[in-house]
C-alpha positions as YAML, in Angstrom:
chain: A
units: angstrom
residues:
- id: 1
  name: UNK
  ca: [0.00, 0.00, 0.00]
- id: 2
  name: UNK
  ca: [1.48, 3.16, -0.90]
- id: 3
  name: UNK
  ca: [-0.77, 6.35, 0.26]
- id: 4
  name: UNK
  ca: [-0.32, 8.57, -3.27]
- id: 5
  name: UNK
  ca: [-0.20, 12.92, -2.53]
- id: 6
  name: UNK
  ca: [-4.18, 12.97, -3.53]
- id: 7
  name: UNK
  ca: [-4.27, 11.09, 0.27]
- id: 8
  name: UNK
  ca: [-1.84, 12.80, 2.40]
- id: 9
  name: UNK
  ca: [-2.67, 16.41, 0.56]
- id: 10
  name: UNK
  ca: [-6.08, 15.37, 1.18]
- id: 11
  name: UNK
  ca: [-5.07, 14.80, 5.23]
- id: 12
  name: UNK
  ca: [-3.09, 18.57, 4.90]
- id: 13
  name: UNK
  ca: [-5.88, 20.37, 3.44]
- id: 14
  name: UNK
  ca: [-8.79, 19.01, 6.45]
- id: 15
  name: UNK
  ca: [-6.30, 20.27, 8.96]
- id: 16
  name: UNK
  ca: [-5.83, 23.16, 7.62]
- id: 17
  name: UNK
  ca: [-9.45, 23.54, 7.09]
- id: 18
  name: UNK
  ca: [-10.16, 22.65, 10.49]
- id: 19
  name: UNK
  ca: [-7.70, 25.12, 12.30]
- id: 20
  name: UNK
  ca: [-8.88, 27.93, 10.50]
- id: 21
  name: UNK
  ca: [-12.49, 27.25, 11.26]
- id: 22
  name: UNK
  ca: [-15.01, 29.88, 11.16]
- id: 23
  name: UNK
  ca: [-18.53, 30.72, 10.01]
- id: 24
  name: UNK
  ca: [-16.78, 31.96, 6.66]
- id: 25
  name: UNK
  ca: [-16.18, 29.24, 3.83]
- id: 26
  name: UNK
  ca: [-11.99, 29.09, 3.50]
- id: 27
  name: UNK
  ca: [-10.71, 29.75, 0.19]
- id: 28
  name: UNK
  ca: [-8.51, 27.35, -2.09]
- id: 29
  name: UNK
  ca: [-6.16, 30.18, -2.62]
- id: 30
  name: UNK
  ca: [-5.58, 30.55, 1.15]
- id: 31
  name: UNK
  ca: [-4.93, 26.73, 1.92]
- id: 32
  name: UNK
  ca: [-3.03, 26.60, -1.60]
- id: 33
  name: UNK
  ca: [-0.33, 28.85, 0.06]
- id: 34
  name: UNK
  ca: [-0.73, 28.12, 3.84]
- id: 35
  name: UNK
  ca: [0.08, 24.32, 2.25]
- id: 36
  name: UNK
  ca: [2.21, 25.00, -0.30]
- id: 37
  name: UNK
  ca: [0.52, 23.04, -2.49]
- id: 38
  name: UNK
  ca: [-1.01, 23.65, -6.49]
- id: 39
  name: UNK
  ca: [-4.13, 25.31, -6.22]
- id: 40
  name: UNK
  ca: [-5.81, 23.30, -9.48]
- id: 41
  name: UNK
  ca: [-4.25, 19.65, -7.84]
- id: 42
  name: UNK
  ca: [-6.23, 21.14, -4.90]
- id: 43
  name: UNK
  ca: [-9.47, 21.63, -6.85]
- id: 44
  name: UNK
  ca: [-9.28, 18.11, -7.75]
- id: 45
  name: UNK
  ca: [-9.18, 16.62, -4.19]
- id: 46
  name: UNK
  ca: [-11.33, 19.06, -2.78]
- id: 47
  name: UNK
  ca: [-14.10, 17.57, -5.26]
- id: 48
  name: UNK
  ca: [-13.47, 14.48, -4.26]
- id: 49
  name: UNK
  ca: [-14.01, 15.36, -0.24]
- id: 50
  name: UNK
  ca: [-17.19, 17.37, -1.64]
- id: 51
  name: UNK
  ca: [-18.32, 14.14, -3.51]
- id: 52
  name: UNK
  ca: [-17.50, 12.22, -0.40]
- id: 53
  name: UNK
  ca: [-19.72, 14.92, 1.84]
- id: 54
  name: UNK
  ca: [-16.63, 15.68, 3.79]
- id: 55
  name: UNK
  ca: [-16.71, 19.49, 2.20]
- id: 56
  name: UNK
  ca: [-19.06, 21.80, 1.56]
- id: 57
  name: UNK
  ca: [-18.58, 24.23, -0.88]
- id: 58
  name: UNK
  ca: [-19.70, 27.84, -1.81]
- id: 59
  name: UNK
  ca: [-19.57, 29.57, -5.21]
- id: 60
  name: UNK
  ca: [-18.43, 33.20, -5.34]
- id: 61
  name: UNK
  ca: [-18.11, 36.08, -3.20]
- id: 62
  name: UNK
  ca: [-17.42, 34.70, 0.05]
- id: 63
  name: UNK
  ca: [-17.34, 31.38, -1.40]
- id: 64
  name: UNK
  ca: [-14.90, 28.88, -0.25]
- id: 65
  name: UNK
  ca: [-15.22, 25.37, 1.42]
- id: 66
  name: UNK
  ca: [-15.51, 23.95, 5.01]
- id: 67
  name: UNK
  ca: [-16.26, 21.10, 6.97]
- id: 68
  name: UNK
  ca: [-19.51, 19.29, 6.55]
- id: 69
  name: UNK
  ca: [-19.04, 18.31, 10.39]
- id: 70
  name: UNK
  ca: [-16.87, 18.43, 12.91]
- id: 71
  name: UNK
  ca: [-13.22, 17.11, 12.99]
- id: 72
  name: UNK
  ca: [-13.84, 14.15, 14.92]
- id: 73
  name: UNK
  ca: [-16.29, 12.82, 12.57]
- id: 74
  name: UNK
  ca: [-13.79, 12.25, 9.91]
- id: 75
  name: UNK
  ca: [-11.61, 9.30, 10.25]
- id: 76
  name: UNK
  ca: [-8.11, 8.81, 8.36]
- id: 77
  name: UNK
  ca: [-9.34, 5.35, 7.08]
- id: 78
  name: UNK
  ca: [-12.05, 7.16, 5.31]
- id: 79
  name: UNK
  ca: [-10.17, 10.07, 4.35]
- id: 80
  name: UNK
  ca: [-7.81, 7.35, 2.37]
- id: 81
  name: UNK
  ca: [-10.46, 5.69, 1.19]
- id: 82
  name: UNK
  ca: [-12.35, 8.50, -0.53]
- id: 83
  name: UNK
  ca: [-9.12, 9.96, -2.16]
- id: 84
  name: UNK
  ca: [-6.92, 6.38, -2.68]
- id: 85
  name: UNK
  ca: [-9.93, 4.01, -3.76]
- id: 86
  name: UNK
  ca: [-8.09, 0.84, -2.01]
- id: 87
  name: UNK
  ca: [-5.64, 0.86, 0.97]
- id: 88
  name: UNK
  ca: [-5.61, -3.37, 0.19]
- id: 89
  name: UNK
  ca: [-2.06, -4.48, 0.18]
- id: 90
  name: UNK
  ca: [-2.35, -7.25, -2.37]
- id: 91
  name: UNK
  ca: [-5.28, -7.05, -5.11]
- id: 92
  name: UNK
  ca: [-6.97, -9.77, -4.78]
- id: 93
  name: UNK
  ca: [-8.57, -8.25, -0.97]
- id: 94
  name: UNK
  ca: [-9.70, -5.12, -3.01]
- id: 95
  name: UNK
  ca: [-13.31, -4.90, -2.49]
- id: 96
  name: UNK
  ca: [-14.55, -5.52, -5.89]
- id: 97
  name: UNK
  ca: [-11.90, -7.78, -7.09]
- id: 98
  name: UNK
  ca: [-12.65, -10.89, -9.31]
- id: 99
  name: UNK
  ca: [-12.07, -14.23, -7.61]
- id: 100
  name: UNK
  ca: [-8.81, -15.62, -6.85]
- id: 101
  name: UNK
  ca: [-8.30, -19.02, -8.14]
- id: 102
  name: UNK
  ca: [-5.85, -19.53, -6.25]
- id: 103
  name: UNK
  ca: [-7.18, -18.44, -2.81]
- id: 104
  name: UNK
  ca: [-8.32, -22.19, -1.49]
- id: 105
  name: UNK
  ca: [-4.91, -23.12, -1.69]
- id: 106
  name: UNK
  ca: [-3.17, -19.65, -1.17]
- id: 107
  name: UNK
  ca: [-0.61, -20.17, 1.73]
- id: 108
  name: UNK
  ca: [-0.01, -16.50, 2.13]
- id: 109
  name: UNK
  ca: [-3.57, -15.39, 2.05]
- id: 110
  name: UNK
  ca: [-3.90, -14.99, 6.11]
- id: 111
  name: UNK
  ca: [-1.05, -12.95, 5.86]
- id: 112
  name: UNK
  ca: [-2.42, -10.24, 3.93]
- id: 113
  name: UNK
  ca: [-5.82, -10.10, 5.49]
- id: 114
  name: UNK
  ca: [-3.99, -9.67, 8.69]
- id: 115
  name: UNK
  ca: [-1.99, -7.09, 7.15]
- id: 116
  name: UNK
  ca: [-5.30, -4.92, 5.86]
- id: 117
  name: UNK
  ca: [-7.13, -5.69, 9.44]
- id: 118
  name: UNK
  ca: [-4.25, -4.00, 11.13]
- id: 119
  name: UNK
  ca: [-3.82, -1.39, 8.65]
- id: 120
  name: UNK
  ca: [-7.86, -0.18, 8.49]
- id: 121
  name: UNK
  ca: [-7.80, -0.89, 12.55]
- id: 122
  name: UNK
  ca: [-5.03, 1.46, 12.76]
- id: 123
  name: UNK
  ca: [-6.44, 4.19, 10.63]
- id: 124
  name: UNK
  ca: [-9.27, 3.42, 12.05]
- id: 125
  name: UNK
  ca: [-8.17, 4.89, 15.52]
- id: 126
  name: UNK
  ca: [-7.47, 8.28, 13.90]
- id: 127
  name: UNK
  ca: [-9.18, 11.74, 12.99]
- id: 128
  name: UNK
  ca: [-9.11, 14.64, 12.18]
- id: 129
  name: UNK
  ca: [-9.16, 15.93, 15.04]
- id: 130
  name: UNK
  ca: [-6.79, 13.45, 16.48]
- id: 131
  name: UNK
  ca: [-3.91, 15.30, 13.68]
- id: 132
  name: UNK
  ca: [-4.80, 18.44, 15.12]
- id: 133
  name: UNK
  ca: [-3.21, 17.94, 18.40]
- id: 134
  name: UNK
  ca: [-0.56, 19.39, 17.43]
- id: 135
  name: UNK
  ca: [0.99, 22.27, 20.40]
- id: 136
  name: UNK
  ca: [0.05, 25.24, 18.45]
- id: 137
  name: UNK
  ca: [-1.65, 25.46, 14.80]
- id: 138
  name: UNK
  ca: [0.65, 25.58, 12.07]
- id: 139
  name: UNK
  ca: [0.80, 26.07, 8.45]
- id: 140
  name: UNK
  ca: [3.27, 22.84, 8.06]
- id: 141
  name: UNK
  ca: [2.44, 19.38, 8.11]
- id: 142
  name: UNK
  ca: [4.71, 16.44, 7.63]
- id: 143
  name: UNK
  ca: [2.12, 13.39, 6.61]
...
């Protein structure tokens, strides 16, 4: 499993968005520099977390995005999920993957189903929120 930018960008932007909290929508452009990251790579995620109801977004004057709750509803694993597609190690334990003609006899099978319990229970223990808890609110994150 290898967690692409779209992910850990993804994980940036929410914190960002989530320190800098108000009644106002935040602006791309802000988060784009506070992040240091492409303002059109961010238009692409940012869909995505809209898609995903994570965002909420606002045309025009004033317009911007926020969060569709608070922090602590939004969990890493799902973060990933919504932005990767699959955090399976191996292929065959993607959700919608064909069957494995090999998995009756597969002798490393176990293996990798332990692997993806441990890594969705792990992400699993993790939001938002949680990544804020940082000692003061910063503009850099190291994901």
């Amino acid at each position: 499993m290898l967690v692409s930018t779209k992910g850990r960008y993804a994980l940036r932007v929410l914190i960002d968005m989530a320190e800098h909290q108000s009644e106002d929508y935040v602006p791309l452009k802000e988060i784009a520099r506070r992040q240091e990251i492409s303002e059109k790579y961010l238009e692409s995620i940012v869909k995505t977390l809209v898609k995903g109801g994570v965002l909420t977004g606002l045309r025009g004057k004033g317009g911007g995005y926020r969060l569709s709750g608070p922090p602590e509803r939004y969990k890493v694993r799902d973060i990933l999920h919504l932005t990767e597609g699959s955090l399976a190690p191996i292929a065959c334990l993607e959700q919608d993957a064909p069957p494995c003609t090999r998995s009756s006899s597969c002798r490393t099978r176990e293996l990798w189903q332990g692997l993806q319990r441990t890594i969705d229970e792990y992400l699993d223990r993790y939001t938002v929120a949680d990544l804020m808890q940082a000692e003061e609110p910063g503009d850099f994150y190291i994901i």
